[in-house]
N, C-alpha and C positions, 0 to 999 in steps of 0.2 A: 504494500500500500504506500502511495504515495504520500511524501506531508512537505506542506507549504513551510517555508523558511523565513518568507518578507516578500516586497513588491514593492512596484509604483506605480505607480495611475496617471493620466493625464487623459481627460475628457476631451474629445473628439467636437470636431464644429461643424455640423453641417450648415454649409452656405447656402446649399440649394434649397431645405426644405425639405426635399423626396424624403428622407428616412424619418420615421415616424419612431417618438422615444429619444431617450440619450445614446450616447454611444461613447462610452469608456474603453483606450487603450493601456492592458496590465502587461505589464512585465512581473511575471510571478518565480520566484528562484524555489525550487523544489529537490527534495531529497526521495531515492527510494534506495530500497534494499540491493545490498551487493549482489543477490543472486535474481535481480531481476534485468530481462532487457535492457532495458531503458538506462540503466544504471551508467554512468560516466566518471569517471578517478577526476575529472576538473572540475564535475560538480553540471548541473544543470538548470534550464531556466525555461519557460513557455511565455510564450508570448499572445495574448490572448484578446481579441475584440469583443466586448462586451456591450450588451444591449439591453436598457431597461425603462420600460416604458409600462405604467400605470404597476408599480408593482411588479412587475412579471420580470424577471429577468434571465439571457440567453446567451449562449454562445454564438458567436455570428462567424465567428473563423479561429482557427489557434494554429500553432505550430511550438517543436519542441526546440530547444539549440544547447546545445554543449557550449558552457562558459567560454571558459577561456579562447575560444576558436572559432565563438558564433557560426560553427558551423550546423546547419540545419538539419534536422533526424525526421526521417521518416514513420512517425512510431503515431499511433491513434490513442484518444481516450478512453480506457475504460470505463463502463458505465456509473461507477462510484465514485471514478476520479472526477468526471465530468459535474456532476451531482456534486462535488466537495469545493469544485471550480465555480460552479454557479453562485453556490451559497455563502462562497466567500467573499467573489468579489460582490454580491448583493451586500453582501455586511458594510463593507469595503463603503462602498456608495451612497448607501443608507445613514452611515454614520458620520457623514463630512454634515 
């Protein structure tokens, strides 16, 4: 299981209008277990667009990247991580 370390946020500006709701960009730094995939010796970080509008909030895009090297990993959310993601950075937003 994955677990959150820290972050940063910076809310997003739509100029146009079209997106309906807020739009938060996370930079989330994350730990998981040596014996899992995802796992990286320089440590890891996802980078996450978030979306919250009347309450509800979503994942609108993510990706993973290896610290040191920002280099970009192909690896998907599992459905708890996704769920741990949500309701954090909901926290996240809810409490500024």
């Amino acid at each position: 299981m994955m677990e959150i370390t820290g972050h940063s946020v910076e809310k997003i500006n739509d100029t146009t209008g079209i997106l309906v709701g807020d739009r938060y960009e996370f930079t989330i730094d994350i730990a998981v277990p040596e014996d899992d995939d995802l796992h990286r010796e320089n440590g890891l970080y996802v980078r996450v667009i978030f979306s919250l509008h009347e309450n509800e909030g979503r994942i609108v895009q993510y990706h993973f990247y290896e610290k040191t090297t920002d280099e970009s990993l192909d690896f998907a959310l599992e459905e708890d991580e996704e769920a741990l993601i949500i309701d954090y950075c909901k926290q996240v937003v809810l409490s500024v």
